[in-house]
ROVEXVEX-130015 format. One record per residue (C-alpha): x, y, z; residue in one letter. Coordinates in nm, 3 decimals. Example, Ala and Ser with C-alpha at 12.3 -4.5 7.8 and 13.67 -1.06 7.14 Angstrom:
ROVEXVEX-130015
<atom><u>1.230</u><v>-0.450</v><w>0.780</w><residuo>A</residuo></atom>
<atom><u>1.367</u><v>-0.106</v><w>0.714</w><residuo>S</residuo></atom>
//
This chain:
ROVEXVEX-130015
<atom><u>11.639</u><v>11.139</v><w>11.617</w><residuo>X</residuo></atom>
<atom><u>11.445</u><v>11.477</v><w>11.566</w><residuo>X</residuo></atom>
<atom><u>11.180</u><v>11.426</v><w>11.282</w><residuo>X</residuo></atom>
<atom><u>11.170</u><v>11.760</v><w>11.096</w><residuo>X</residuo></atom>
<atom><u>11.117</u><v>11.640</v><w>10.725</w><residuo>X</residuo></atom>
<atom><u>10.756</u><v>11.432</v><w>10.590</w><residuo>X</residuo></atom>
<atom><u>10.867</u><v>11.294</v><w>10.294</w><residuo>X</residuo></atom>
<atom><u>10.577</u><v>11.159</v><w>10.053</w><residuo>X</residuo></atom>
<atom><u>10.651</u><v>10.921</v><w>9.795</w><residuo>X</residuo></atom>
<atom><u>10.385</u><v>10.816</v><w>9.537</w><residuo>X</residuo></atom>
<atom><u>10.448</u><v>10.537</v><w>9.291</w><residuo>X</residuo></atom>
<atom><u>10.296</u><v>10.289</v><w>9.132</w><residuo>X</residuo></atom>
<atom><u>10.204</u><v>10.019</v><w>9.231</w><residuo>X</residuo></atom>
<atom><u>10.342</u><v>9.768</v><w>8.982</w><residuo>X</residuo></atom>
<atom><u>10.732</u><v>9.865</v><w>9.138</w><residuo>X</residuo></atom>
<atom><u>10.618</u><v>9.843</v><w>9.511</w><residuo>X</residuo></atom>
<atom><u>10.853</u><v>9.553</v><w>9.560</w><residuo>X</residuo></atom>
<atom><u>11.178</u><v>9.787</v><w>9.411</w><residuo>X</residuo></atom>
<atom><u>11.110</u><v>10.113</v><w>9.595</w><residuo>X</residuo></atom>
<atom><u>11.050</u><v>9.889</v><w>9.954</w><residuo>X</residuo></atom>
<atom><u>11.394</u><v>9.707</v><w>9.860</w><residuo>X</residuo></atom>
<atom><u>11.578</u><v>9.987</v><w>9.759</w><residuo>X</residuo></atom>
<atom><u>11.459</u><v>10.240</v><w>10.030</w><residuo>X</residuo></atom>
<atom><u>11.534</u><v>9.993</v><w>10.301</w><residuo>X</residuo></atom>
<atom><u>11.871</u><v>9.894</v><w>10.197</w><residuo>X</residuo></atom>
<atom><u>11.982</u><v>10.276</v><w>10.164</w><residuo>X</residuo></atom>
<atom><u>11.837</u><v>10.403</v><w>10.473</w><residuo>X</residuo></atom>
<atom><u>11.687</u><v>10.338</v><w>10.801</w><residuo>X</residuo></atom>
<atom><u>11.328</u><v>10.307</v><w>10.685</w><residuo>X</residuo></atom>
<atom><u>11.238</u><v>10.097</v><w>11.023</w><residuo>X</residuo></atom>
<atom><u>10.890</u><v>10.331</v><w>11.049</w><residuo>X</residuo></atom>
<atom><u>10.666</u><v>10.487</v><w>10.755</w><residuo>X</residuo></atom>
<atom><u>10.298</u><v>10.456</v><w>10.733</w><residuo>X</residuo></atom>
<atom><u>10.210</u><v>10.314</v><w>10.328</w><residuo>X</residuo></atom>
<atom><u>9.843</u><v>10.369</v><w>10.210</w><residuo>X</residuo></atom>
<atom><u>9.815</u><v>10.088</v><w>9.935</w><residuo>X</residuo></atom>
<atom><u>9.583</u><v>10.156</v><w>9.602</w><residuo>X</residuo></atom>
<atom><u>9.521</u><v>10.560</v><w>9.604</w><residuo>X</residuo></atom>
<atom><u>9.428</u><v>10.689</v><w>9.277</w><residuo>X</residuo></atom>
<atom><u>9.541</u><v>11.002</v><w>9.108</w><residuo>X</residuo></atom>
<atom><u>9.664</u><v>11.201</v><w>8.860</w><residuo>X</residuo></atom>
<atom><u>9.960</u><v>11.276</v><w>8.733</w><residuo>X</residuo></atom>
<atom><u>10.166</u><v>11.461</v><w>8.434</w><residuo>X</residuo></atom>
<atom><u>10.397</u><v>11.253</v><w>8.335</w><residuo>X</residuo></atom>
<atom><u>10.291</u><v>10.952</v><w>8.501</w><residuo>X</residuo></atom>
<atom><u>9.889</u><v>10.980</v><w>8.372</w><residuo>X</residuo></atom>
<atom><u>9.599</u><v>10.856</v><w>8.511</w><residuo>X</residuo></atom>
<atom><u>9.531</u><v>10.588</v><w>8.818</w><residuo>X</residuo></atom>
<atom><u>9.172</u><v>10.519</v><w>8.883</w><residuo>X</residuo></atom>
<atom><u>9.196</u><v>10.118</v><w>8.941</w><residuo>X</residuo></atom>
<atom><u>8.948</u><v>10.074</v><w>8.640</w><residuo>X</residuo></atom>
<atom><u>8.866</u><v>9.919</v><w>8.298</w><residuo>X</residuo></atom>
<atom><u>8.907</u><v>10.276</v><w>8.167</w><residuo>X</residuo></atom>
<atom><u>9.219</u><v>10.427</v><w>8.383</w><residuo>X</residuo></atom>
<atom><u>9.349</u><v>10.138</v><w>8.485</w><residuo>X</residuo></atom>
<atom><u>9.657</u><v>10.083</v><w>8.749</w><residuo>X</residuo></atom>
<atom><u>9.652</u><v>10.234</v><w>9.121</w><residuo>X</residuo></atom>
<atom><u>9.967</u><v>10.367</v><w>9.326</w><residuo>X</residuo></atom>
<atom><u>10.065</u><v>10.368</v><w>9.678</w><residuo>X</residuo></atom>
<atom><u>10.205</u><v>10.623</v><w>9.903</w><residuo>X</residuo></atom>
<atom><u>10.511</u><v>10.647</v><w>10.149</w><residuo>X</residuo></atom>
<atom><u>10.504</u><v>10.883</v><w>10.415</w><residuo>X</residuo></atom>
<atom><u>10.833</u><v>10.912</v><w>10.624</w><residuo>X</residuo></atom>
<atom><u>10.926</u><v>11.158</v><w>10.924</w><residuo>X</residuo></atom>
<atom><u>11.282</u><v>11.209</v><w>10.945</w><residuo>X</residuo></atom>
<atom><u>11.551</u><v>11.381</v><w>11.002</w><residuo>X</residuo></atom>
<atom><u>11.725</u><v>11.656</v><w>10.718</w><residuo>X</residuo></atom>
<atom><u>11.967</u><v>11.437</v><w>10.602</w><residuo>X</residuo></atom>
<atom><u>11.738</u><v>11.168</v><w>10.590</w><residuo>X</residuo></atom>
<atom><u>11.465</u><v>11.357</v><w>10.346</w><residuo>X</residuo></atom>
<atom><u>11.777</u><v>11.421</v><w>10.115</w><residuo>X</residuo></atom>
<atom><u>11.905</u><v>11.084</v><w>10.100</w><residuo>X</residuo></atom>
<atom><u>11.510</u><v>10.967</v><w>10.033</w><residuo>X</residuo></atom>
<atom><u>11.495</u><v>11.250</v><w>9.768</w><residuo>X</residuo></atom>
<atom><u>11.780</u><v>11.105</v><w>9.597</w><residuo>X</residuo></atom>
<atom><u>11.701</u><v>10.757</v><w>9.592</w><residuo>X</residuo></atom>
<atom><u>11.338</u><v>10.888</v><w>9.442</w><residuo>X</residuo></atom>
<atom><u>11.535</u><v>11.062</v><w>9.198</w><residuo>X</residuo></atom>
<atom><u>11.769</u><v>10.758</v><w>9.056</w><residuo>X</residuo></atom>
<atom><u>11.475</u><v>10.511</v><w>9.075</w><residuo>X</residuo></atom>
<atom><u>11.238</u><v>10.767</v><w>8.831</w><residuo>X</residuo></atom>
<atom><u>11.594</u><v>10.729</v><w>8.588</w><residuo>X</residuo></atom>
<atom><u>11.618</u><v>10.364</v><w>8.606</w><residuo>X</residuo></atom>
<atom><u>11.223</u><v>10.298</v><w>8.559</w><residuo>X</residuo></atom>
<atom><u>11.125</u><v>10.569</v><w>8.352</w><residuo>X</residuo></atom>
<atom><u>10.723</u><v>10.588</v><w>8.312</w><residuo>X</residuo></atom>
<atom><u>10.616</u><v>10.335</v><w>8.546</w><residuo>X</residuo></atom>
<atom><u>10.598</u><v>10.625</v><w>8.818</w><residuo>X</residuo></atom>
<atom><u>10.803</u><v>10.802</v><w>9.130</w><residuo>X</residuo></atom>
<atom><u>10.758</u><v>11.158</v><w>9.268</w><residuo>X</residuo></atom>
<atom><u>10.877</u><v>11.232</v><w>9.632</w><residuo>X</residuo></atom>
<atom><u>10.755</u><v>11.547</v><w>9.796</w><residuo>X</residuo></atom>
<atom><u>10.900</u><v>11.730</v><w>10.168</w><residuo>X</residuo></atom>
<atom><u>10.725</u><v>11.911</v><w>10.367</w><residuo>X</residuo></atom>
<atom><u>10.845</u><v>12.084</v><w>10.767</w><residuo>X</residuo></atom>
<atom><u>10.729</u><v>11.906</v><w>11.004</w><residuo>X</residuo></atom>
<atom><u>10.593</u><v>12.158</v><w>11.273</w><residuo>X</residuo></atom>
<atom><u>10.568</u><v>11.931</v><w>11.595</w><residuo>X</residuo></atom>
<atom><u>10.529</u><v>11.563</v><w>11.684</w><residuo>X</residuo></atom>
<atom><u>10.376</u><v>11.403</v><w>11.954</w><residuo>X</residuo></atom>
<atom><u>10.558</u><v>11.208</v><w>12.170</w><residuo>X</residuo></atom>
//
């Protein structure tokens, strides 16, 4: 498998158990790195600082894969944002330039 894709997938943290279920049945997700409880900001999806005032945190998915792959993970980002509306999914690709063996 050439990795040319880094898909990042932020979310909240409150549907980790969905996006892990549903990414894994639809694709190969046997290797990703997750960083648990980042904060941020977003649009549509407001404010995570883990506190009394901003309450909530999110998590992010990073994925090397192949083309086809980032689509597929694209897709499934899309149709989980539709089917749980504000609690929070955005998915971002980026090249990958080289990987180290």
């Amino acid at each position: 498998m050439k990795i040319t894709k880094m898909v990042y997938i932020a979310y909240n943290e409150a549907i980790d158990a969905e996006v892990m279920e549903i990414l894994g049945q639809a694709c190969a997700l046997d290797n990703f790195t997750k960083i648990p409880g980042i904060f941020g900001k977003g649009s549509s999806s407001g404010t995570h600082m883990g506190d009394d005032i901003w309450p909530g945190r999110n998590n992010l998915l990073m994925i090397g894969c192949t083309d086809a792959e980032a689509k597929q993970l694209i897709a499934l980002s899309q149709q989980l944002r539709s089917t749980l509306g504000k609690e929070g999914i955005k998915a971002f690709v980026l090249p990958v330039e080289a990987v180290t063996e």
